[in-house]
Z-matrix of the N, CA and C atoms (Angstrom, degrees):
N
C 1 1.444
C 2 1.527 1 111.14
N 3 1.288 2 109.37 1 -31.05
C 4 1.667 3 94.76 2 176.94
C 5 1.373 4 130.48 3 -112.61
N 6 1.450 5 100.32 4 31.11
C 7 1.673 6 117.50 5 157.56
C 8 1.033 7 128.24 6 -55.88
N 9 1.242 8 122.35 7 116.96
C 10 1.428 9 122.40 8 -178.32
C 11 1.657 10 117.25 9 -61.95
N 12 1.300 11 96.75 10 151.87
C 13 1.869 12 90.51 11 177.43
C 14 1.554 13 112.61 12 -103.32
N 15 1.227 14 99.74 13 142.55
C 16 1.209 15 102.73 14 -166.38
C 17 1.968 16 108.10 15 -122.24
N 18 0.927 17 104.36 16 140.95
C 19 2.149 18 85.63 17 -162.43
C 20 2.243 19 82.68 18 -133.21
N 21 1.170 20 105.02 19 137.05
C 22 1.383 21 122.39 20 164.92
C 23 1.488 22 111.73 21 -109.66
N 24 1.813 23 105.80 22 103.18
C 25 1.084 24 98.19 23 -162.36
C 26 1.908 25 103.79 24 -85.50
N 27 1.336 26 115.39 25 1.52
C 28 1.578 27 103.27 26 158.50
C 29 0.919 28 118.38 27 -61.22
N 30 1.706 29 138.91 28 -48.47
C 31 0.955 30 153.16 29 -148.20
C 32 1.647 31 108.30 30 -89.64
N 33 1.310 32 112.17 31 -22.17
C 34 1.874 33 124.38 32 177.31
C 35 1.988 34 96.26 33 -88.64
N 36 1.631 35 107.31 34 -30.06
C 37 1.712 36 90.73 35 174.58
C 38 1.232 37 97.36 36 -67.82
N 39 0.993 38 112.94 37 -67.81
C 40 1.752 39 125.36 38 -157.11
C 41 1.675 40 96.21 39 -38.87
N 42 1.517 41 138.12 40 -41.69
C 43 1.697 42 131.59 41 -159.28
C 44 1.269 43 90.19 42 -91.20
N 45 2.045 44 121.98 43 -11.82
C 46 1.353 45 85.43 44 -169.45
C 47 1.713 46 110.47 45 -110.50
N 48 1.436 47 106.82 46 -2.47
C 49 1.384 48 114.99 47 160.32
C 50 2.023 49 114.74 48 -73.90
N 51 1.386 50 114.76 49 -36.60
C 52 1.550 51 101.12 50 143.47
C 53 1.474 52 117.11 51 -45.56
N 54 1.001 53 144.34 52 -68.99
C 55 1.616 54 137.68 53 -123.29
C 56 1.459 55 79.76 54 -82.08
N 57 1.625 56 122.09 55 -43.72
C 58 1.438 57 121.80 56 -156.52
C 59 2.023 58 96.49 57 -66.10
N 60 1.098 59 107.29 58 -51.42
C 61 1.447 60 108.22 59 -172.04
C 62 1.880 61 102.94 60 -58.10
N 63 1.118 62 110.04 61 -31.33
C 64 1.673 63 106.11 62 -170.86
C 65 1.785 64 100.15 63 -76.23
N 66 1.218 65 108.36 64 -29.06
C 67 1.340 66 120.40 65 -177.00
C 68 1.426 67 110.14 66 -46.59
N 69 1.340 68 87.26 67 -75.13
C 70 1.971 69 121.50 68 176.37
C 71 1.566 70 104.97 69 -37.84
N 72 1.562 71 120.09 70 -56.17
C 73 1.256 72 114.06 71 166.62
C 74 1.254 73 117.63 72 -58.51
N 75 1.187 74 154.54 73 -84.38
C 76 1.391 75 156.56 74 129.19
C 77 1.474 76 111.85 75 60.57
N 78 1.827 77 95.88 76 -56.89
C 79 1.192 78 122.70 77 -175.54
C 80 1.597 79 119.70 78 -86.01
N 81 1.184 80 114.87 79 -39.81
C 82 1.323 81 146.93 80 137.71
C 83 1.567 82 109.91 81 -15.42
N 84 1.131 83 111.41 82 -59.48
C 85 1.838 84 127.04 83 -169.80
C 86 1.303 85 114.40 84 -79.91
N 87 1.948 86 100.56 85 -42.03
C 88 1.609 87 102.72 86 -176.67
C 89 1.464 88 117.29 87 -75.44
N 90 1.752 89 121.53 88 -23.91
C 91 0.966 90 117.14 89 -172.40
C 92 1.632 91 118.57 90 -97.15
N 93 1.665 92 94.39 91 3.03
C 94 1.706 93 93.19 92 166.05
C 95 1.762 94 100.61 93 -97.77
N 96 1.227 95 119.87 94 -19.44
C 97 1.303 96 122.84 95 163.05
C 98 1.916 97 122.10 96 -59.42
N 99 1.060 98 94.52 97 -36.11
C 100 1.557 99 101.78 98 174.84
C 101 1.715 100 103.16 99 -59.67
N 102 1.591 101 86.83 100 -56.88
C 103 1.831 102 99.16 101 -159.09
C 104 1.601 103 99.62 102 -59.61
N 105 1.745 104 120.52 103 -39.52
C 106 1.547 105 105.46 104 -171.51
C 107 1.604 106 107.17 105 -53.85
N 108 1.751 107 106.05 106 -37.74
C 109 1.673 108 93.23 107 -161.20
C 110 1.188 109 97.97 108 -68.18
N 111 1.282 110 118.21 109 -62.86
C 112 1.733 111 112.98 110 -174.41
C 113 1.490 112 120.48 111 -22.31
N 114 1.710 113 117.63 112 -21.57
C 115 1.282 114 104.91 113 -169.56
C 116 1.102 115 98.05 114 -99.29
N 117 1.563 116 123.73 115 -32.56
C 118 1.679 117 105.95 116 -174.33
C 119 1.448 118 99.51 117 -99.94
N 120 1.449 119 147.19 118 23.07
C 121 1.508 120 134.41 119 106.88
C 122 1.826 121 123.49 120 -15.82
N 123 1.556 122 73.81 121 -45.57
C 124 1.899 123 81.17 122 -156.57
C 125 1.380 124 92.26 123 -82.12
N 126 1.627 125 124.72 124 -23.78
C 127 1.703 126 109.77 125 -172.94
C 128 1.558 127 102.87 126 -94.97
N 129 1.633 128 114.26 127 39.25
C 130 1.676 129 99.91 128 169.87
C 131 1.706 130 105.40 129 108.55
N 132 1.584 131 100.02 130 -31.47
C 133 2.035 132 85.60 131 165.95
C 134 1.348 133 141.50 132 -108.41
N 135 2.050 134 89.21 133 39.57
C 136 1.242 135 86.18 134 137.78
C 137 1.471 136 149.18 135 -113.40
N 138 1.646 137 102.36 136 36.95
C 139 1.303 138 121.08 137 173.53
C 140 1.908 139 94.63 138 -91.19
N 141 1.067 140 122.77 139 -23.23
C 142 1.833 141 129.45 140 169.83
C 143 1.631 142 96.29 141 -56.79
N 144 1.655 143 120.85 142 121.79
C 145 0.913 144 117.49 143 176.56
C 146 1.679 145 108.52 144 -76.11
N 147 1.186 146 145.21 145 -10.67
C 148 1.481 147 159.27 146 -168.34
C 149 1.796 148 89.06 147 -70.72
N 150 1.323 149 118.35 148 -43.09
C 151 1.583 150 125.83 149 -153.16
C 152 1.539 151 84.98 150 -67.55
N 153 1.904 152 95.38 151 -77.84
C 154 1.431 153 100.40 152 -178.42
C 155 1.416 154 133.37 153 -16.26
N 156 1.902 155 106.50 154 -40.08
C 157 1.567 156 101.03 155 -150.44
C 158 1.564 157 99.06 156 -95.00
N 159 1.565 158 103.16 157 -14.07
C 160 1.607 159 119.73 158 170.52
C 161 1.606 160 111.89 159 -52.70
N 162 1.687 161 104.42 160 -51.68
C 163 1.484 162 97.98 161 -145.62
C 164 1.822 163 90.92 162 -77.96
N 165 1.081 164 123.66 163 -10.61
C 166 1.401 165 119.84 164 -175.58
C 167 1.481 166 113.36 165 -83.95
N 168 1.589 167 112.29 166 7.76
C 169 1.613 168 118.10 167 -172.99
C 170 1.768 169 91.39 168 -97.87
N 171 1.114 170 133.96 169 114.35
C 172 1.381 171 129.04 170 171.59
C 173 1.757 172 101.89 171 -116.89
């Protein structure tokens, strides 16, 4: 408990330009994920209730 804290603020850029790039991908993934369902919605699955319950996840 009475350790001092000690913070490296190179080391907090550097995790936080990772987190931002993992982010960006993240985002990257979901919105080619959106676009696949949307397309096989449009070829007939969206009578597949799985599609439906997808496209309402934003």
């Amino acid at each position: 408990m009475g350790l001092p804290l000690r913070v490296d603020p190179d080391e907090l850029r550097t995790l936080t330009l990772e987190l931002h790039q993992l982010a960006a991908e993240a985002a990257r993934m979901a919105a080619e994920l959106n676009a696949d369902l949307a397309h096989e919605a449009g070829r007939g699955g969206g009578e597949n209730p799985r599609f439906r319950a997808c496209r309402s996840v934003r």
